[in-house]
C-alpha positions in Angstrom: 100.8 167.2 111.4 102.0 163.9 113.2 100.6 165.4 116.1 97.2 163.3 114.6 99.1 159.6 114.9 98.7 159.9 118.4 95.8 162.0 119.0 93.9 160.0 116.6 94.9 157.2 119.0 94.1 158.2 122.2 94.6 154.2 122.9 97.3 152.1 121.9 98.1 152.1 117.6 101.6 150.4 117.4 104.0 151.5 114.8 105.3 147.8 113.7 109.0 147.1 113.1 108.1 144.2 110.6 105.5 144.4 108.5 103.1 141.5 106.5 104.2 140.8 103.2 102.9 143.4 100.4 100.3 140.8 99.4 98.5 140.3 102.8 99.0 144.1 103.6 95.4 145.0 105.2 93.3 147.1 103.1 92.8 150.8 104.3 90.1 153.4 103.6 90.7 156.7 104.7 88.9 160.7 104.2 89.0 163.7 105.9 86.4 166.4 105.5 86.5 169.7 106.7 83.4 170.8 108.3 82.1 173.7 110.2 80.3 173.2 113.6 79.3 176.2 115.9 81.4 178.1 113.6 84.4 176.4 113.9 86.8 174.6 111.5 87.4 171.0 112.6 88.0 167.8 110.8 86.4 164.7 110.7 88.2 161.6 109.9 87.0 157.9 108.8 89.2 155.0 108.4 88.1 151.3 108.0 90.8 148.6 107.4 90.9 144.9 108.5 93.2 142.3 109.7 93.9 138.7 110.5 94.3 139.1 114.3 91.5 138.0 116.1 89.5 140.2 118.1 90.8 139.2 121.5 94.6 140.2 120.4 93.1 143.4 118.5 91.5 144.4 121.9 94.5 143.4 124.0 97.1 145.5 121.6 94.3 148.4 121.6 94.4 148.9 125.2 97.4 148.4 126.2 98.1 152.2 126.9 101.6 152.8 128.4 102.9 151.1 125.8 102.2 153.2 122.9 105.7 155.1 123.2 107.3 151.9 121.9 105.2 151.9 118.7 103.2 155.7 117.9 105.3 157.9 116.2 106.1 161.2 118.0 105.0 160.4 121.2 107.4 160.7 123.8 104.7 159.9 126.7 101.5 157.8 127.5 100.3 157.4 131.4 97.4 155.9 132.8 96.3 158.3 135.8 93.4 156.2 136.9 91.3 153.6 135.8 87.5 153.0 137.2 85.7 150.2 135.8 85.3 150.6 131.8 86.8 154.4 132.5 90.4 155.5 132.1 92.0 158.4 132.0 94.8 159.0 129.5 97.8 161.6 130.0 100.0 161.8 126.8 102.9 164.2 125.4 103.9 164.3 122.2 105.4 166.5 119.1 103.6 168.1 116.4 105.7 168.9 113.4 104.0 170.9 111.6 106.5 172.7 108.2 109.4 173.8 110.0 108.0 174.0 113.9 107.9 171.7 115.7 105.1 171.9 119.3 104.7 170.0 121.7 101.1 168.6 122.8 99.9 167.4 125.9 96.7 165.8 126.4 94.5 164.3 129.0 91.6 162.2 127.6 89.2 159.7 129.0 88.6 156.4 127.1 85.1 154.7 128.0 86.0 150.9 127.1 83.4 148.8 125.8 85.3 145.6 126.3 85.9 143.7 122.6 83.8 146.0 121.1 84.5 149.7 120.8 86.9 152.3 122.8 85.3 156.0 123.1 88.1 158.8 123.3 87.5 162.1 124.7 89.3 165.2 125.5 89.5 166.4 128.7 92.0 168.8 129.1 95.0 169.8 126.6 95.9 171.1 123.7 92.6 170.7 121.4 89.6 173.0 121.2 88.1 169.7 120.2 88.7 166.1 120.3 86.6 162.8 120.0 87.0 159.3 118.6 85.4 156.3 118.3 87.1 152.7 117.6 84.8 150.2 116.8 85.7 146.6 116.4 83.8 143.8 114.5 84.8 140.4 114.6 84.9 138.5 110.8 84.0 134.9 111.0 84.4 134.2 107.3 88.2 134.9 108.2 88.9 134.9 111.9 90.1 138.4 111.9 89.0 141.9 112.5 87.8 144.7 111.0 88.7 148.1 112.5 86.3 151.0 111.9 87.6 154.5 113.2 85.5 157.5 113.3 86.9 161.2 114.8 86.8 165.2 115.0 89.1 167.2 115.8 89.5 170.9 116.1 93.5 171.5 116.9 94.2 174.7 119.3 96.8 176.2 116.4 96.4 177.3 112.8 96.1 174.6 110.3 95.8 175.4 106.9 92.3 174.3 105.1 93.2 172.9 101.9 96.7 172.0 102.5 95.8 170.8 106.2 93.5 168.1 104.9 95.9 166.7 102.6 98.3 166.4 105.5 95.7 165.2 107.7 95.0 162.5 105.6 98.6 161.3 104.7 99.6 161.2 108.5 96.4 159.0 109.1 97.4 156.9 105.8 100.4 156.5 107.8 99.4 156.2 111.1 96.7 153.6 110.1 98.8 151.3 108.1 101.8 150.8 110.9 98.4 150.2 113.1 97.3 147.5 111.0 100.4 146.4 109.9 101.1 145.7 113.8 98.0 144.1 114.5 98.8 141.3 112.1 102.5 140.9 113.5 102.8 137.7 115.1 104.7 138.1 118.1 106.0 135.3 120.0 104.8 131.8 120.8 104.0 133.0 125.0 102.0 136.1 124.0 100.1 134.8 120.9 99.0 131.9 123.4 97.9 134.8 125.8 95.9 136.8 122.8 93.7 133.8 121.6 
């Protein structure tokens, strides 16, 4: 099911090489429910974590699009096809694994920016009945950091099994969330941090 660490993206969720030590690891809350709308099967996801980046370098990291091959897991593509004002549209390619097969998934979404606040993602084209996804980001003054709220449904264009599929579902987000967290805190160097404040 890793198809969902980039499709619950849609925007840039790094996969970090170094992670904070266990005792400053961001703390993640995740579920997945299995609903029915218009007599379909689709899944919605939550996930709320937070970290000591500020806002600025949470935004910066969160938009930075054609980078997310370096850092999402299973995606072998990400290309911005146009931008227009807060609007851009999103062409990725990636690979589900999903038991023993393995798909590839190509997408074209459209990401309505709402600068340091919240990123809408929604399908356009690909392979998804069903796609949409909210990041929402909230500055915390107590600390300096920022909490990350994620909210999405999805309806994938192949089988997924209901009971079983929600379990994966929610493991790959586990996942897929943590190495997005865990790379938000990453201090990189000295010249960039001084670009992100």
């Amino acid at each position: 099911m890793r198809f969902l660490v980039f499709l619950l993206l849609g925007v840039g969720a790094p996969l970090a090489t170094a992670q904070a030590p266990k005792a400053e690891l961001p703390k993640l809350e995740v579920s997945v429910n299995r609903v029915d709308q218009d007599s379909q099967h689709m899944y919605e996801v939550d996930a709320t974590g937070s970290v000591n980046a500020p806002l600025p370098k949470v935004w910066r990291i969160l938009t930075n699009y054609e980078r997310m091959t370096e850092f999402v897991p299973d995606m072998e593509s990400c290309k911005v096809l146009s931008r227009n004002g807060n609007e851009v549209i999103i062409e990725q390619f990636g690979v589900a694994r999903f038991l023993f097969m393995n798909r590839t998934i190509h997408l074209i979404v459209r990401a309505t920016e709402q600068p340091m606040s919240a990123i809408d993602i929604a399908l356009i084209s690909g392979d998804m009945k069903h796609y949409e996804s909210r990041w929402e980001l909230v500055p915390i003054p107590e600390t300096g950091g920022t909490k990350i709220i994620y909210h999405g449904k999805l309806l994938p264009s192949f089988y997924v099994p209901g009971l079983i599929g929600s379990k994966m579902i929610r493991s790959d987000i586990e996942r897929m969330m943590s190495a997005v967290l865990a790379r938000l805190d990453r201090r990189d160097d000295a010249r960039v941090e001084a670009i992100a404040k």
